[in-house]
Each structure stands twice: as C-alpha cells, then as structure tokens.
C-alpha positions in Angstrom: 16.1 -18.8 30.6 19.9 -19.6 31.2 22.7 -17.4 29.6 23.9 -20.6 27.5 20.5 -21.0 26.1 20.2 -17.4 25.4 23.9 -17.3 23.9 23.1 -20.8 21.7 20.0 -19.3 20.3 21.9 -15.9 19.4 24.5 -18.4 17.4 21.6 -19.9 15.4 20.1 -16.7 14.4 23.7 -15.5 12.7 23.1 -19.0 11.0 19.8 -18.3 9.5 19.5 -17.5 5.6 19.1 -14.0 4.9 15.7 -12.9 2.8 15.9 -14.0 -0.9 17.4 -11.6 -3.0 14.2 -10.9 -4.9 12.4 -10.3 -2.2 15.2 -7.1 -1.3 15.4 -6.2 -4.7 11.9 -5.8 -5.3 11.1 -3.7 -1.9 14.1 -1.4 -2.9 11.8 -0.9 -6.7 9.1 0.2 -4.9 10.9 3.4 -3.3 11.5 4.4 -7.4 8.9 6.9 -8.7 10.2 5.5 -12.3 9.8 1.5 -11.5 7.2 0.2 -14.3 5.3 -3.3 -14.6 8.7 -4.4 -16.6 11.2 -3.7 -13.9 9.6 -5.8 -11.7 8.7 -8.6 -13.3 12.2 -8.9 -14.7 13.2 -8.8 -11.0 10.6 -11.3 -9.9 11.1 -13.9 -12.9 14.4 -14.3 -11.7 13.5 -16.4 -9.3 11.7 -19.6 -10.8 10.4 -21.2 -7.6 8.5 -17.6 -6.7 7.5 -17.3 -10.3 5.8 -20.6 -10.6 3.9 -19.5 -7.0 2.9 -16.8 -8.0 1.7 -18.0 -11.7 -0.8 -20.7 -9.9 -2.0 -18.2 -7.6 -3.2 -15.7 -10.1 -4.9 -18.3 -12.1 -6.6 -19.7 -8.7 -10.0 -19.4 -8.3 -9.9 -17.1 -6.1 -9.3 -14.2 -8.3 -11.5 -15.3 -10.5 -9.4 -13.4 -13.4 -10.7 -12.6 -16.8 -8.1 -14.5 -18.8 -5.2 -17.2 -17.7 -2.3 -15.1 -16.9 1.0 -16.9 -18.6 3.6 -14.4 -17.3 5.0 -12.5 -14.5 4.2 -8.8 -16.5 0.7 -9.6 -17.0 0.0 -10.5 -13.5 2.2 -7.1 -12.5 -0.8 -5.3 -15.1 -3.5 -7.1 -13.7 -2.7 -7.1 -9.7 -1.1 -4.1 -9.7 2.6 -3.6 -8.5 1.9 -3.3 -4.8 0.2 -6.6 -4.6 2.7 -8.9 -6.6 5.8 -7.1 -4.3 3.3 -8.1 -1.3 3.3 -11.8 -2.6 6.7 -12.0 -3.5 7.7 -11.0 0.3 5.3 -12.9 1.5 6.3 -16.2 -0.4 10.2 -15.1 1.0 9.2 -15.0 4.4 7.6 -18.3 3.9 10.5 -20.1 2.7 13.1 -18.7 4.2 11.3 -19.3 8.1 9.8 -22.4 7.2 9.5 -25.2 9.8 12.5 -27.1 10.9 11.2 -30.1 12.6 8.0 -31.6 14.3 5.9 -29.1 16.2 2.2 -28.9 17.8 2.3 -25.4 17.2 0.0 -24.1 14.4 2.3 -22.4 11.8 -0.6 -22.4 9.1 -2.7 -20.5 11.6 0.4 -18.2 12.8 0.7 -17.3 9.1 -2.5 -16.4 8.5 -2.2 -14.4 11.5 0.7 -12.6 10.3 -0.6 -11.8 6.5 -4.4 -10.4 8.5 -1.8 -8.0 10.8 -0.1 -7.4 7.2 -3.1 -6.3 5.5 -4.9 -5.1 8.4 -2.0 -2.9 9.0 -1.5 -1.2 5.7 -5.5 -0.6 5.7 -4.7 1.2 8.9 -1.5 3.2 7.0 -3.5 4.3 4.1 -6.9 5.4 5.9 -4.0 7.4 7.9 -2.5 8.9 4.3 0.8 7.3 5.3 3.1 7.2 2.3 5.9 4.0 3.0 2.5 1.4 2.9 4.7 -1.2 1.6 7.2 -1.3 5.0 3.6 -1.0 6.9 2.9 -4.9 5.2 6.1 -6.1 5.4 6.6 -4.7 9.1 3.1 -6.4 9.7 4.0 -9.7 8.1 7.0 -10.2 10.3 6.3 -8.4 13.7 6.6 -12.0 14.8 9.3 -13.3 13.7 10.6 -14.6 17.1 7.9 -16.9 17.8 8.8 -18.8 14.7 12.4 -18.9 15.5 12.1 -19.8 18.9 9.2 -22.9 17.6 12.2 -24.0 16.0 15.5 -23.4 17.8 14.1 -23.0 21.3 11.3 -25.2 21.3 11.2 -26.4 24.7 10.9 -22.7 25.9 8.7 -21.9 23.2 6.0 -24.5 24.6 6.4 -23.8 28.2 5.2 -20.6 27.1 2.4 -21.8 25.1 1.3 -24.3 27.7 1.4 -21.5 30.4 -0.5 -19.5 28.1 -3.6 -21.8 27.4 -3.5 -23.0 31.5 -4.1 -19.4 32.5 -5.9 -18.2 29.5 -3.6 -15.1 29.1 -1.1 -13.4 25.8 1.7 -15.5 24.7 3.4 -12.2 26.1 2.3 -12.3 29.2 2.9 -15.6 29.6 6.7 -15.2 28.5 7.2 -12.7 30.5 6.1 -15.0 33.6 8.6 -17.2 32.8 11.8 -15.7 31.5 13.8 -12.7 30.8 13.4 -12.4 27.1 10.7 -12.2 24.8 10.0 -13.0 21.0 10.3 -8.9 20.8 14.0 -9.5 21.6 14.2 -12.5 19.6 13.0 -10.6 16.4 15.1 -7.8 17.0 17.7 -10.0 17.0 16.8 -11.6 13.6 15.5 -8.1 11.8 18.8 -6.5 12.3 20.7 -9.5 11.5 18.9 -9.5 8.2 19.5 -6.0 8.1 15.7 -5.5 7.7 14.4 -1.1 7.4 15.0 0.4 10.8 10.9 1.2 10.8 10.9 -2.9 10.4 13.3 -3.3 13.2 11.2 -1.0 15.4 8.0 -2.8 15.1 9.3 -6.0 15.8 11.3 -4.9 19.2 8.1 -2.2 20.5 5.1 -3.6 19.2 3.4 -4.6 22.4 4.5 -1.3 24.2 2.3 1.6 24.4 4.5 4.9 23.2 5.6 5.9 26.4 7.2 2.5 26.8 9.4 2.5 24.0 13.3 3.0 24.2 16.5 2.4 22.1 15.6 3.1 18.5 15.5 6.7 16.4 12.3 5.7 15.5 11.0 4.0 18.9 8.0 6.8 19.4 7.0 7.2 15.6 3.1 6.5 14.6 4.7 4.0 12.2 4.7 1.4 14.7 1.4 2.4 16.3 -0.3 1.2 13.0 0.7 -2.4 12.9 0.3 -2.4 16.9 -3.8 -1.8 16.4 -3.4 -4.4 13.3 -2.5 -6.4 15.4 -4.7 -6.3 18.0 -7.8 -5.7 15.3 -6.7 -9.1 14.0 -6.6 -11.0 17.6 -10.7 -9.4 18.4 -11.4 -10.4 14.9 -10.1 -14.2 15.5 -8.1 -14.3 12.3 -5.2 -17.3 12.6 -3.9 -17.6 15.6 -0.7 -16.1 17.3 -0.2 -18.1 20.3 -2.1 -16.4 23.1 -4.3 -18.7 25.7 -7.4 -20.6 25.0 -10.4 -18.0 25.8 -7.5 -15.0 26.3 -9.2 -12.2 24.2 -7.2 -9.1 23.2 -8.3 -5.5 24.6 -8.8 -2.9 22.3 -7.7 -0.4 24.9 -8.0 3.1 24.3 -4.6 3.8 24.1 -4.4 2.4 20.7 -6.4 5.3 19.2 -4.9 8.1 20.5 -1.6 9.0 18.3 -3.5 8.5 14.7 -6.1 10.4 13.2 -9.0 7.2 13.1 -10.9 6.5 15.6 -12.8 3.1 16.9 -15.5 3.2 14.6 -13.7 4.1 11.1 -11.2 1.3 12.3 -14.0 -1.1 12.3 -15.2 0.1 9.5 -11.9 -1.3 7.1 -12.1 -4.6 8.2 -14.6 -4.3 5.3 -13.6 -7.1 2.5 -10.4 -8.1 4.9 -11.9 -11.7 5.2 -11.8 -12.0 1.1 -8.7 -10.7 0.9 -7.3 -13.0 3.5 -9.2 -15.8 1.3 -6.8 -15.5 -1.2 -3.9 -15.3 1.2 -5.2 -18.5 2.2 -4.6 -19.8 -1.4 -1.0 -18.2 -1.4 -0.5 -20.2 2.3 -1.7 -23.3 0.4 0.9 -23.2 -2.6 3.8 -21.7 -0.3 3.7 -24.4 2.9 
C-alpha cells in the first residue's frame, strides 16, 4: 500500500466521530459499585434516538416480556444493567461506523459477527471468573473495527483483500498480509486510540490474531484479557456465525494454542456456546432496528 494512501487514510480516521457520549458515560457507570437502575437510565434517556431503539427492542418478540415496557428504568429492572449498557454500546458502534457509500461487502453479516465474538467472548470471561466482563463485550464488539473503516475509506484495498481471500480460500488476514504492509489490526489501533477507547480495548484490537509470544508494544500486550476475545473469535468463525471477511470454504483452526493461558479447556468451551444462537437472535432484532 503506498505511503500517501497510508497517510490519507490516517487523516480520515482523526475525522471520524468519536463514540456517543452515552455510550462513554454509561461504560464509566458500570465501574461504580453504587450505580442503580436510576443512574443509568437517566444516562441512557438522554439520548432519544437510543431510547426509542432500545424501547422497540424490549417490546420485540423476541424477548417475549411479560408486560410492554414504556420506559428506560423498567427495561434497566427487567434486562438487567449489564445487558441494556451492552445495547446501548452496541447501538453506538452502529451508528457511529455506519456505511458511507455503496459496498458488496456484507456489513449485516460483519455485525453479526462482531456481537457472536462480543457475547461469545464475555461467556469465555465469566466461565474464567474474570471481573471487567463489560470491556471483554465491548473489546469483542470492536476487535474489528479496521475492516469497517477501511470498507469505507479504503475501499479499493479493502476488496483486493477480499477478492484475494475467496480466490485462495484463506483469512481476510492472511490475505492482507499477501498484499500489503498493514493490516485492519493497525488500522483499529489507529481508530481505538484515536477514540481514546480502555487500553485492554486498544490491546485486543492491535494483538488479536497473535498468539502471546507474538505480542509487542502495549503494557498489557501478554495479558489473558486479550486471549478471551481471541478464542471468541475463532469459536465464532468454526461456529459460522456472520461473516468476518475470510475466503469462501477458509475454515478457522481451533489450534491448541488457544487453550493454554486460561483455565477452560476445549470441551467446557464448547459447552457455552449453549443458548449463544438465541441470544444472537435477539441481536439480530437489535441489528434490524439499528441498520
């Protein structure tokens, strides 16, 4: 990739909106042991456009509640804090990297990609009795964040990459790495700390196709933090949920490497994909009102 391009595409990125303030406000709530269902929703009501999302969600069929929920506190009692700041970041994300022009690229199936590595992830963080569960889903949610910026600002790359991925049947990473110099690692690590995203964020993003011994630059490049959205990730891909960009017929290995620096193995892995597909269901929903 030339230096201009590179240098053009760093340009854009200082260009991009930051998260909405809700979405920021409402992570930071979640770090207060004293943070009750009214805190929050008074945060999330602030924003009318996420309110109204979240309002038709609840009252989808899909979770099937026992009575129409008519405000932002009642769905905070009846979903729990975790999942409304889960929607609410989710819904963020959405708007704030939606698509910028025409594309072949698949950004419904990319999204549902991203929400399985999410959830998948935070399965993963729990079963391992991590206690920051909530940067675990949002580190999940966005550990791709450079594909979607370079689908929009460097598109003709982008679908080199893609088209080199389906001809050869390999990863979208593989296939980048073919090509050019950078990768949508960089990319993303370009964007996480431009929106000044948790450093544990900013590490998944940059390291999460490189086994430990790979990782370089960051505090927290060796922590197990990363290695839980890294097998999310590659749970999701063998599971076939959304798609991320790899190759037609390219299936990822669940290599044993994956395993060895948290305290699950194979089998109890397996074993929480349990109720995943219902739970991306309703995601499905949430992808439906947001895109």
């Amino acid at each position: 990739m030339k230096l201009s391009r590179i240098r053009e595409a760093m340009e854009r990125i200082k260009e991009l909106p930051t998260l909405p303030v809700v979405a920021r406000k409402v992570n930071a709530l979640l770090y207060n042991p004293d943070t009750n269902a009214s805190d929050l929703a008074e945060v999330v009501q602030r924003d009318q456009s996420i309110t109204a999302k979240i309002l038709k969600l609840v009252n989808s069929a899909q979770y099937n509640l026992p009575e129409r929920v008519s405000n932002i506190k009642q769905a905070v009692t009846l979903l729990g804090q975790r999942n409304v700041a889960n929607i609410v970041m989710t819904l963020a994300v959405f708007d704030t990297l939606k698509s910028t022009g025409q594309s072949t690229f698949d950004r419904r199936e990319f999204w549902i990609h991203s929400i399985s590595v999410a959830l998948m992830s935070s399965r993963i963080a729990v079963a391992c009795m991590y206690v920051l569960t909530d940067d675990v889903f949002t580190a999940g949610l966005l550990h791709d964040i450079g594909k979607v910026f370079m689908d929009g600002y460097l598109h003709d790359e982008f679908m080199q990459v893609v088209e080199k991925a389906n001809a050869e049947g390999i990863s979208f990473i593989e296939a980048e790495h073919l090509l050019f110099d950078i990768d949508h690692t960089l990319v993303g690590e370009w964007i996480a700390r431009t929106w000044k995203l948790p450093l544990h964020v900013i590490g998944t993003v940059k390291h999460h196709h490189q086994e430990a011994c790979e990782r370089r630059g960051l505090a927290i490049s060796s922590d197990t933090f990363i290695d839980y959205i890294r097998l999310g990730n590659e749970m999701v891909k063998s599971l076939g949920f959304g798609h991320s960009g790899d190759g037609n017929g390219y299936t990822a290995p669940l290599k044993g490497d994956l395993f060895t620096r948290i305290p699950i193995d194979r089998e109890e892995t397996l074993g929480l994909t349990e109720g995943l597909k219902e739970e991306l269901d309703r995601s499905r929903t949430l992808l439906g009102f947001a895109l």
